[in-house]
N, C-alpha and C positions, 0 to 999 in steps of 0.2 A: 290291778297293776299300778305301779308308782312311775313318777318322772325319768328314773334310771331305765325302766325296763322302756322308755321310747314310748310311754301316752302321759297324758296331761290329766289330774287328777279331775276326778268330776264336782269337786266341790269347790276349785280356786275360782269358779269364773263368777267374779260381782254381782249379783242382782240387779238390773238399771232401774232407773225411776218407768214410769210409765210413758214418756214421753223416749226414752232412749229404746225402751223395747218396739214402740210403733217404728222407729227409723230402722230395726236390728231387720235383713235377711234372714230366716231362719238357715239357709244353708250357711251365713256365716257366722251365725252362731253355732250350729252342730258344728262346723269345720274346727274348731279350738277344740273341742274334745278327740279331732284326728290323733294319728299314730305321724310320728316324729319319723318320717322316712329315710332321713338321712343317717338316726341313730340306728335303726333298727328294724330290719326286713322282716324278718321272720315274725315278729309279733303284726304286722300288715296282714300278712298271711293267714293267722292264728285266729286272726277278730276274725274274718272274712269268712274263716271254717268256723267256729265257733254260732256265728251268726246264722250259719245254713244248716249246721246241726252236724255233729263230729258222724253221729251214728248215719246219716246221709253220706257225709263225706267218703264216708272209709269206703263208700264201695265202691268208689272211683281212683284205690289207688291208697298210696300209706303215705298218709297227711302230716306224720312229723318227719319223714325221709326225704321225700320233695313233693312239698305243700304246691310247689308252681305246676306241676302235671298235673296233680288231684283239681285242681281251678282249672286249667285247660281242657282235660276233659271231661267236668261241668260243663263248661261254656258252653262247649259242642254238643253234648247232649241236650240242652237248651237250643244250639239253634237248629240239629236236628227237629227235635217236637215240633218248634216253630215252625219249620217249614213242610212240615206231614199234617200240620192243623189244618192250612185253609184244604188240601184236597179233602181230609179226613172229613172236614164237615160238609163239602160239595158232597162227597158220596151219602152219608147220612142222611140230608135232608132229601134229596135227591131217591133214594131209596125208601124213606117215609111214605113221600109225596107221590110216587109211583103206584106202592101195596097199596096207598087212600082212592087213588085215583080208578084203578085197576077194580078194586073191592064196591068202590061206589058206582059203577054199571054193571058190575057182576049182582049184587043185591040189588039194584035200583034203587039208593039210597046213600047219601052222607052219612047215616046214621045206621052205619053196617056193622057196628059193633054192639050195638041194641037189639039185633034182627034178631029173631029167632028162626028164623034160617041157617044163620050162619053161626056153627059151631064152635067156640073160642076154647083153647084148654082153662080149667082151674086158674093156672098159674096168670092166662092173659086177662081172664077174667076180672082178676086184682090187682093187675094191671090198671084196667081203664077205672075201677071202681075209687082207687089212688089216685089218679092223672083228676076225673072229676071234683073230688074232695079238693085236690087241693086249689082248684081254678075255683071253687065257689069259696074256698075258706078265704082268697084273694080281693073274693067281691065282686069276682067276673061273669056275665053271663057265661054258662056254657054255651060252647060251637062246635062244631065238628071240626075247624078249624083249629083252635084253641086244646080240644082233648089230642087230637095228633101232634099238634105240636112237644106236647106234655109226656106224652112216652117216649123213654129211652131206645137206644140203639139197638139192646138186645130184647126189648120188645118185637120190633119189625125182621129182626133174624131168625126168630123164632118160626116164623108163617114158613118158614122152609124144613120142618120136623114134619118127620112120619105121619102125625094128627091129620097134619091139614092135606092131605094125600090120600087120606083114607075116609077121614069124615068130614070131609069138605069138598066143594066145589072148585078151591081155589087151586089145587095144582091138579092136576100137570099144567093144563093152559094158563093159569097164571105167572107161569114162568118166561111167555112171551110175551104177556101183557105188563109184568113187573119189566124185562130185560127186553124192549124190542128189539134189541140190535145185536145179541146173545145168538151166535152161530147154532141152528139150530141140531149140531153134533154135540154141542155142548150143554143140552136140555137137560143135565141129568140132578136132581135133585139135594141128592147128598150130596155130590162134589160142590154145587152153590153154596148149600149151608156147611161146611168145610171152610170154606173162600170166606166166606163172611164173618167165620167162628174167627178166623186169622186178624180180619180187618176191627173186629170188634175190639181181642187181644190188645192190637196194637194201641186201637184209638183210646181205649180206658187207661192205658201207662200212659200215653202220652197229656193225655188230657188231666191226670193224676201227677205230672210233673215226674215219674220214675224215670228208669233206667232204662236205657234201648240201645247206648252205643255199641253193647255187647253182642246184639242180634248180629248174627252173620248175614241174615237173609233180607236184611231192609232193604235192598233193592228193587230185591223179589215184591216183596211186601208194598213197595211206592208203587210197582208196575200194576201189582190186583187192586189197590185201590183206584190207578187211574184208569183201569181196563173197567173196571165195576161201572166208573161215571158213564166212561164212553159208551157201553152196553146200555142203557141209561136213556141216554141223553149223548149223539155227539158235540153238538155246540155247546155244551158244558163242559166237556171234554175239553175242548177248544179254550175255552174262557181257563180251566184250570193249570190249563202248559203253559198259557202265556205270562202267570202269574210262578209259575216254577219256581220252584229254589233248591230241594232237598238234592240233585244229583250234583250240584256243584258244592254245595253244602259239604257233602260224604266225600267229594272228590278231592277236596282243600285239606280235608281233615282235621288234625291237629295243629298242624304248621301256624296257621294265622291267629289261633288263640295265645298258642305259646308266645307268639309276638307281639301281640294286645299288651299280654301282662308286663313283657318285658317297656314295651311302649308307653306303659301306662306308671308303670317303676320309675322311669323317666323322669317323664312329667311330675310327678311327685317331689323325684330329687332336685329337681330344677324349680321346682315351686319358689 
């Protein structure tokens, strides 16, 4: 783009000696390559989708109709995620540390994914055989501590499939040792791992930066992940309300993005 179309070419800006570049701010040197807001809104807009990628953009809406809705509900979808991370990651570790804790007096051992007692499917097997590789490729002693921390979320969802039901010791009674506080009507296997299939869903978009404004059911969805902690753990539960965001998040909606940007348009033109 040129001067007309409202940015500043990228080649006008001098070279300073070395002595001028140690005094330059880098934010006021990037700022002279801005967009000329007074000339020209729309190309504001254009870098901003350009920069997060059109094919990302489009699915939030049609980016050359009105670019300012396609940014507002980004934003929101952005502070949605943000504010389903910290429960998302209470319940994950929280549920990790639970199966570890559970598993290691059911084996009589931290190292109950070694035992040959305990029957792990194929797939978890390569699991941990991965989690180990890459702790030592790190330089790390292995620990039992260190190899759980290393598997994934659908690792530890997994100990709720038909397997471990059938050729394990770890369910049925493991389901009050995983959930002690799991109304015991509510023991039933497949609806857990159902529950968790949902939580897991969610946690991979969000933690993957996608799309969830769409979900109709995210509320649904806030309430099993913080029902999962409190089942859990309740003073984790505790610790994670008080830290809340996402229902006022979802309750604001859009309103206060669209008036960021308008706010933020502003400040530009007033620059």
């Amino acid at each position: 783009m040129n001067q007309k179309e409202g940015f500043i070419k990228k080649d006008t800006l001098r070279p300073g000696t070395t002595a001028e570049d140690g005094r330059r701010n880098i934010r006021v040197y990037i700022k002279q390559y801005r967009t000329n807001p007074i000339k020209n809104q729309v190309s504001f807009y254009t870098e901003i989708i350009s920069a997060l990628s059109m094919e990302r953009m489009e699915s939030y809406g049609d980016c050359n109709g009105n670019p300012k809705s396609v940014l507002a509900r980004y934003l929101l979808n952005m502070a949605l995620c943000e504010s389903l991370y910290q429960p998302i990651q209470y319940c994950e570790v929280a549920l990790r540390n639970s199966i570890h804790q559970y598993l290691t007096k059911l084996m009589d051992t931290e190292e109950w994914y070694d035992s040959p007692r305990f029957n792990l499917t194929d797939w978890a097997e390569k699991q941990i055989t991965g989690a180990k590789e890459k702790i030592t490729k790190s330089g790390k002693t292995l620990t039992p501590g260190r190899i759980v921390a290393e598997l994934h979320f659908g690792f530890w969802t997994s100990f709720f499939e038909a397997h471990y039901e059938q050729k394990t010791l770890f369910l049925p009674s493991g389901i009050k040792g995983v959930f002690p506080y799991l109304p015991k009507s509510m023991h039933n296997r497949k609806k857990i791992k159902g529950k968790l299939d949902k939580i897991r869903l969610l946690r991979n978009r969000v933690f993957h930066h996608e799309r969830i404004i769409h979900w109709k059911d995210l509320n649904e969805q806030h309430r099993l992940i913080m029902d999962t902690i409190g089942t859990i753990n309740p003073e984790l539960l505790h610790l994670a309300e008080h830290g809340e965001r996402f229902n006022q998040t979802q309750k604001e909606g859009l309103t206060p993005w669209l008036k960021h940007l308008d706010e933020h348009w502003m400040e530009l033109k007033n620059a």
